[in-house]
N, C-alpha and C positions, 0 to 999 in steps of 0.2 A: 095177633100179628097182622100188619096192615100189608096188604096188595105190592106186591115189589113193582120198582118204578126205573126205568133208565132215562140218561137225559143228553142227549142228540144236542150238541152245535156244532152250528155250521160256519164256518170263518170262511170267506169267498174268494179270500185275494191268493193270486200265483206272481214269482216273477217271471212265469211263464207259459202260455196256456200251453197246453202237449197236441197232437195234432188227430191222439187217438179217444180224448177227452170232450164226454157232452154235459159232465155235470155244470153246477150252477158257478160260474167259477168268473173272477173280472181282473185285469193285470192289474200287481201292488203300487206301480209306480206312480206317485204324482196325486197321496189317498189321505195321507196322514190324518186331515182332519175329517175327511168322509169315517174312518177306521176309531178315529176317539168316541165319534158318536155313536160309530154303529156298537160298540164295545157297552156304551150305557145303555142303548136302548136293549142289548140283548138281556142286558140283568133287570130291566124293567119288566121284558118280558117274561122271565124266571116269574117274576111276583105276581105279575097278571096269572101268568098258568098255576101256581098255587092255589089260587083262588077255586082255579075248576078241579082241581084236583084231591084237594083236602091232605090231611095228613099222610105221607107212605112212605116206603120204604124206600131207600134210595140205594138200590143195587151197584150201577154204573154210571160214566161220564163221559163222552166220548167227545173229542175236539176234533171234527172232521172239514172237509175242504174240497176244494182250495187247500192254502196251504195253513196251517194253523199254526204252524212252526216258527211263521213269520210274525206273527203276533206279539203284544209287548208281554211281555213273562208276568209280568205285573196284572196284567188285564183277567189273565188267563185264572191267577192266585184268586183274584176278586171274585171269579164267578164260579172259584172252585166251591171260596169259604160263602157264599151267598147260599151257593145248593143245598150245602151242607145243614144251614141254617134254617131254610124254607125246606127241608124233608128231612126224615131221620136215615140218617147211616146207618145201612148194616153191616156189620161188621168193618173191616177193611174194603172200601168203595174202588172198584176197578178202575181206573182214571187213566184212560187213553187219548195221546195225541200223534196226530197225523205229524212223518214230518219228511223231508226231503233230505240227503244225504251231503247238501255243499255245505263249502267250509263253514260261513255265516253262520246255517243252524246250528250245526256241532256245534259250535263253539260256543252256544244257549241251552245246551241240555240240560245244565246243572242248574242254571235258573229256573227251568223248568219242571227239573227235580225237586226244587227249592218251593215250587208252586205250587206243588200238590199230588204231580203228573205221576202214577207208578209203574206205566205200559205205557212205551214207545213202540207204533206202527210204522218202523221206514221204510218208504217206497224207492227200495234197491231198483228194481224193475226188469234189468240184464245186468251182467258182469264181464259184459263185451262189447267195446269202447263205439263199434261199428253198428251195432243192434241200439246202443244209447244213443248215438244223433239222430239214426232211426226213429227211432222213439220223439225224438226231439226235447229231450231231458240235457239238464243244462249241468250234471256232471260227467266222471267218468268214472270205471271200473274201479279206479283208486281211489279216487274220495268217496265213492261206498265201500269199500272195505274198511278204510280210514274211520268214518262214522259211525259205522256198524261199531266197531270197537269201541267207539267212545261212549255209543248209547247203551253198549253193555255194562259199563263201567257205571254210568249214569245213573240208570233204571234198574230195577231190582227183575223187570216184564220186558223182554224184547222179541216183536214181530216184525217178520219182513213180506214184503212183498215183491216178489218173480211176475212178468208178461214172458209166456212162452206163446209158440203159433205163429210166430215171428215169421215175415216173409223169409224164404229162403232157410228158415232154422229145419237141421235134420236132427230125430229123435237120438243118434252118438252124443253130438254136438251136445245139444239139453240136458244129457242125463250127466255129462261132465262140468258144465254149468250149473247146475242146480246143486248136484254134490260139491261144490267149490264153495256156493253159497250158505249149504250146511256148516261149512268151516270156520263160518262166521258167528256160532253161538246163539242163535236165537232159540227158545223156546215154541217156538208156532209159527207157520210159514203160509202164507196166502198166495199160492200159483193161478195165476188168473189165464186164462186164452183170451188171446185178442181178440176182439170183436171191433166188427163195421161199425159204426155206430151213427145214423142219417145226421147227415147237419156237420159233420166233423173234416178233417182236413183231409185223413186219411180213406173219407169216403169218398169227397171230392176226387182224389187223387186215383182210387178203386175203379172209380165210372170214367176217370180219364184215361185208365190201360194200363197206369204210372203204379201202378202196385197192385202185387198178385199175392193176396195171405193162399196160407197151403190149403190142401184140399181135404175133403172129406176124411177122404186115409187118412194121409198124414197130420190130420188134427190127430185123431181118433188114436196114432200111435205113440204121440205125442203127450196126449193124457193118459194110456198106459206106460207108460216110460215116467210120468209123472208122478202117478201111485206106486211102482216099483221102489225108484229111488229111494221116497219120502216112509214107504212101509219100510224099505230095510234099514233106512235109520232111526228105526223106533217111531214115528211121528202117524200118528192115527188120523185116518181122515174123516175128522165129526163131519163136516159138510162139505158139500163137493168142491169148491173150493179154499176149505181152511184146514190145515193139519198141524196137531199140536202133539207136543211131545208128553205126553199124560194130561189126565183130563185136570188137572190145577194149573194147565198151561189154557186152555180153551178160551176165546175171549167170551167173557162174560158180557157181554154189551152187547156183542153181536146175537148172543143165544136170543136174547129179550126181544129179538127181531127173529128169529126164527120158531120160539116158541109159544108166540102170539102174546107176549106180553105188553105190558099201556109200557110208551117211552113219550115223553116230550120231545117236540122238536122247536129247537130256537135257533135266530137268523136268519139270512136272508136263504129264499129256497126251502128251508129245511122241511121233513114229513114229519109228522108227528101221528099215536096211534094213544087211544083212550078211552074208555068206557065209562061214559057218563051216564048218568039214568038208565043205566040194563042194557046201553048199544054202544059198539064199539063205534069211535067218531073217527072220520080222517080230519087231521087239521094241515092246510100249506101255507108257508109263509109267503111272502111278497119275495121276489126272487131280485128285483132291484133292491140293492143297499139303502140307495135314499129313499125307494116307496116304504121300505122296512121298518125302516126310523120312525116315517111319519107317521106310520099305518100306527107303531106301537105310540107314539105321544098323542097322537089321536085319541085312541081306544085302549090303549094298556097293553094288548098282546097284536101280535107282528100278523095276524091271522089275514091270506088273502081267498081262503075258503074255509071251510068248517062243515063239514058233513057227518051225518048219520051212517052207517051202512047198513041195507039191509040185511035181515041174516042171511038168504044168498050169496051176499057179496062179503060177509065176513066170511061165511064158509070158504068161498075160493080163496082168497089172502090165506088164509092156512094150508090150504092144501097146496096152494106155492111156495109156501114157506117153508113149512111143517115136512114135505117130501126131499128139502136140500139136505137134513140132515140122517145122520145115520139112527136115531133114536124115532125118527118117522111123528107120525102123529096121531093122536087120538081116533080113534071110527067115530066116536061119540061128542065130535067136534066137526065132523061132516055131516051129519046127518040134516042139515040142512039144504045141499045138493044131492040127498039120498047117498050117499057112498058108505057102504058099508064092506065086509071082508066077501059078501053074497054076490052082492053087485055083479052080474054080467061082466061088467068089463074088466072088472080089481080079481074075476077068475080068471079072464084072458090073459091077463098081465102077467097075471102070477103061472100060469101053467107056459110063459112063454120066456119064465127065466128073469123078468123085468122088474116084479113087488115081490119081497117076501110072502111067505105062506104065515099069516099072522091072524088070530079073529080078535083080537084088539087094536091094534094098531097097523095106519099104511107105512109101507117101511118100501122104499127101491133097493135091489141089491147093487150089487158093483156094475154087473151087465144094465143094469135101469138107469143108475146115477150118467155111466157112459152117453144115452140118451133122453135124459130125463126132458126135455122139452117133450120130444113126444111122447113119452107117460104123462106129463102133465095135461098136453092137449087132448089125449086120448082120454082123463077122466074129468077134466071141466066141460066136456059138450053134453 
């Protein structure tokens, strides 16, 4: 059996940017023919990375963003049966796309269905009309309800995604919003805490006094209210921000990024991870649409760097990774920053309530996950 393989696009365009948003992301309007070409050059790039890749298995798909929802359904079809064709499927291929909850999209699900699509990821976001302009999202609490319903109906896979941390939001408030949102039938729930994020609208707005996210506490109760909720309606928290309703809900695309597995990345922006010649490589694409195109009719693949890692620096990728999830990671996979279960500090940790007690693998427990930044800084130094 050959090495399982997931495959990351990136589609850029929003008809909105959000205010709390730094990915790589460009407004849809006024692109038509920039978006024809960028649609080709991504499946060129598919064939290019074949090439470094060889035969594998093709676990997952993910159509991420920007919005990918906005995309021609047809485009989408094209680079489903392309992947398909340049790596072998296993079994039933997890095929996730991003999508936003206005009328527009809804009303392309089934095309999408039609595409190939069988896990829809919609970014609900809040279910309070006041928290949504906030946000600066261009529905309301209704047309994500509305959606949701119809992505259920759609998709056989539906995940949602919650922004809690919300200025002003109290952990009552959340826990009756979040269980609203359970009403809505998804299988897997991605609750995210707001973060600053340099360079964004919302940071601007932070350094100008114009907004006060909550404090230390009130995150912290905020994300106990969070795994409250989400454990009493059955939904298990694989990683610290994703909870699924039994582990055949878990998104398989996302595991391939936590459990150090090779994924392509195509598009403009996208990361990609790969072990060629015995080293895992980082690849980034050109993060401009038009440099993206050219980079790939240039050269065949969208590549704006391509690096080696050393094993240092692949050790640390897993141990940021490999720690988000509840199944933790190998010792025998760090061993190249020295971390083992001996370790000075991975005993600190653990007699402090924060790593499980494991001599196989690093595992955070609930108190760790709570501040897993500083577990992590405390064993990358």
């Amino acid at each position: 059996m050959t090495a399982p393989l997931g495959l990351y696009i990136h589609w850029p365009y929003c008809a909105k940017i959000c205010p709390y948003c730094d990915f790589n992301v460009y407004r849809d309007r006024g692109r038509a023919g920039e978006q024809a070409a960028l649609a080709a050059a991504i499946a060129d790039d598919l064939k290019a990375q074949r090439e470094l890749t060889g035969g594998r298995e093709l676990v997952s798909i993910f159509f991420g963003g920007g919005t990918p929802s906005l995309m021609d359904p047809a485009w989408a079809a094209e680079l489903i049966a392309l992947a398909r064709r340049l790596w072998t499927p296993s079994g039933e291929v997890e095929i996730t796309l991003e999508a936003n909850p206005t009328d527009a999209e809804s009303q392309r699900f089934a095309a999408f269905a039609q595409a190939g699509v069988n896990r829809l990821s919609l970014g609900l976001q809040a279910l309070d009309d006041e928290a949504l302009r906030l946000l600066g999202r261009n529905h309301d609490a209704r047309s994500a309800k509305t959606a949701a319903a119809e992505a259920a109906k759609a998709f056989p896979r539906l995940s949602i995604d919650m922004i809690y941390a919300r200025p002003g939001q109290t952990p009552a408030a959340w826990r009756e919003e979040l269980t609203a949102a359970l009403d809505l039938g998804a299988e897997h729930v991605s609750p995210y805490q707001l973060t600053i994020e340099s360079g964004t609208a919302f940071d601007r707005a932070v350094r100008r006094g114009q907004l006060l996210p909550p404090g230390e506490e009130t995150a912290a109760e905020l994300f106990e209210t969070t795994q409250d909720v989400l454990e009493a309606a059955g939904f298990e928290a694989y990683e610290v921000s994703n909870h699924a309703r039994g582990e055949a809900a878990r998104s398989r695309h996302n595991l391939v990024y936590w459990r150090g597995l090779d994924y392509v990345g195509a598009g403009p922006g996208a990361h990609g991870r790969l072990v060629l010649e015995g080293r895992r490589t980082a690849t980034y694409a050109h993060p401009r649409p038009a440099d993206y195109v050219a980079k790939v009719a240039a050269s065949g693949a969208g590549f704006a760097s391509f690096e080696a890692l050393s094993a240092e620096e692949a050790a640390e990728e897993r141990l940021l990774s490999g720690l988000r999830i509840m199944e933790g990671v190998d010792f025998g996979e760090l061993s190249a920053i020295g971390l083992s279960a001996d370790h000075p500090e991975v005993r600190r940790l653990v007699a402090a309530g924060l790593l499980a007690d494991d001599p196989q693998r690093l595992r955070a427990t609930g108190a760790g996950r709570l501040v897993l930044d500083h577990v992590t800084s405390r064993l990358a130094t």
